[in-house]
Wavefront OBJ file of the C-alpha trace (Angstrom):
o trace
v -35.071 67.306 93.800
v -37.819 65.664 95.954
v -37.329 64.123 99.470
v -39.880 63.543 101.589
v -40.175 65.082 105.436
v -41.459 63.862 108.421
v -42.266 65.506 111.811
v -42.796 64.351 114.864
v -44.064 65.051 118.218
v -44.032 69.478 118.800
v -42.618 69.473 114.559
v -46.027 67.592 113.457
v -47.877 70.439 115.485
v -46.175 72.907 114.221
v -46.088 72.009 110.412
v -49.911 70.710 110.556
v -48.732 67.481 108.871
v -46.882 64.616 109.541
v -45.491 64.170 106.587
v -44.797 66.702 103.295
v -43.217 66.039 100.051
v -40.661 69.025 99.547
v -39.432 69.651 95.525
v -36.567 72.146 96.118
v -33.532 73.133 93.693
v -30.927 72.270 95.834
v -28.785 69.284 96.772
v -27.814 69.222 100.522
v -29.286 69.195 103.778
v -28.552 72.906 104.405
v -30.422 73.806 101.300
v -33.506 71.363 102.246
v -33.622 72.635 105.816
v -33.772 76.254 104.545
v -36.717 75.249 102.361
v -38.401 73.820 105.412
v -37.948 76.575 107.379
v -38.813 79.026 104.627
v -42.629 76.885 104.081
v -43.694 75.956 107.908
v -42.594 79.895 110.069
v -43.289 77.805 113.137
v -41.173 74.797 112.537
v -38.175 77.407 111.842
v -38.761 79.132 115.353
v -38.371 75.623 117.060
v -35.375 75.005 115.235
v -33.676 78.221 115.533
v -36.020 79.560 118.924
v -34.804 79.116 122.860
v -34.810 75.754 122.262
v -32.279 75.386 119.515
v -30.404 71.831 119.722
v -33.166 70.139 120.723
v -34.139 68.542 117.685
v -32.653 65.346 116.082
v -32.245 64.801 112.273
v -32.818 61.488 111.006
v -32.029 60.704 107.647
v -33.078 57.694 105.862
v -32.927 55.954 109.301
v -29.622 57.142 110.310
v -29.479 60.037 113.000
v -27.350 62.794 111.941
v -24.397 64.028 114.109
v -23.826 67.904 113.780
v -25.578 67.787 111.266
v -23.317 69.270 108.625
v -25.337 71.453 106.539
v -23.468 70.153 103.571
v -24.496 66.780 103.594
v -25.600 65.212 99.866
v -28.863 64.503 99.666
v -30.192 61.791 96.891
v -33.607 61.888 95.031
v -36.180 59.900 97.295
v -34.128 60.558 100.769
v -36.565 60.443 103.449
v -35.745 63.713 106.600
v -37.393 63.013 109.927
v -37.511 65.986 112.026
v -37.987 64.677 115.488
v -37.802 66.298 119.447
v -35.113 65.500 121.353
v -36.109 62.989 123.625
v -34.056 61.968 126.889
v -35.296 59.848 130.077
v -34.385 56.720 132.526
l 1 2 3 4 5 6 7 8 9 10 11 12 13 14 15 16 17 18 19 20 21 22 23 24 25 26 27 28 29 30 31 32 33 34 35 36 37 38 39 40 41 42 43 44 45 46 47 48 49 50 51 52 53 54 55 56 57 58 59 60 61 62 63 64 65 66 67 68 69 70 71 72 73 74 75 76 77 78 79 80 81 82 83 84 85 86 87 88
């Protein structure tokens, strides 16, 4: 399967692109997230580091709550992988 991933903000930095196609032989978002933490070391240690939770999934537009590791994915899904942001 093929989806496309984006970073943003601290993610882009960390993967040294803003945007990678990932081919991967699984079918949910725990399986794609494992491949994207297997590829870019220092996206993983944002993701899992001191500040776990502070990163928001967005898939195909739609933030995901949780996120469940089992969600489907579909051929052509697009992942953002963006910081959490907060302000006033």
């Amino acid at each position: 399967m093929e989806i496309e991933v984006r970073f943003y903000g601290g993610f882009a930095v960390a993967a040294g692109t803003e945007s990678a196609r990932v081919v991967f032989g699984g079918a949910s978002l725990g399986a794609l997230l494992e491949e994207v933490r297997r590829r870019w070391k220092r996206v993983a240690e944002l993701l899992d580091g001191p500040g776990k939770g502070s990163a928001v999934l967005v898939l195909n537009g739609g933030a995901l709550e949780g996120p469940d590791p089992d969600t489907p994915l579909a051929e052509g899904d697009v992942l953002s992988i963006m910081p959490f942001v907060a302000g006033g």
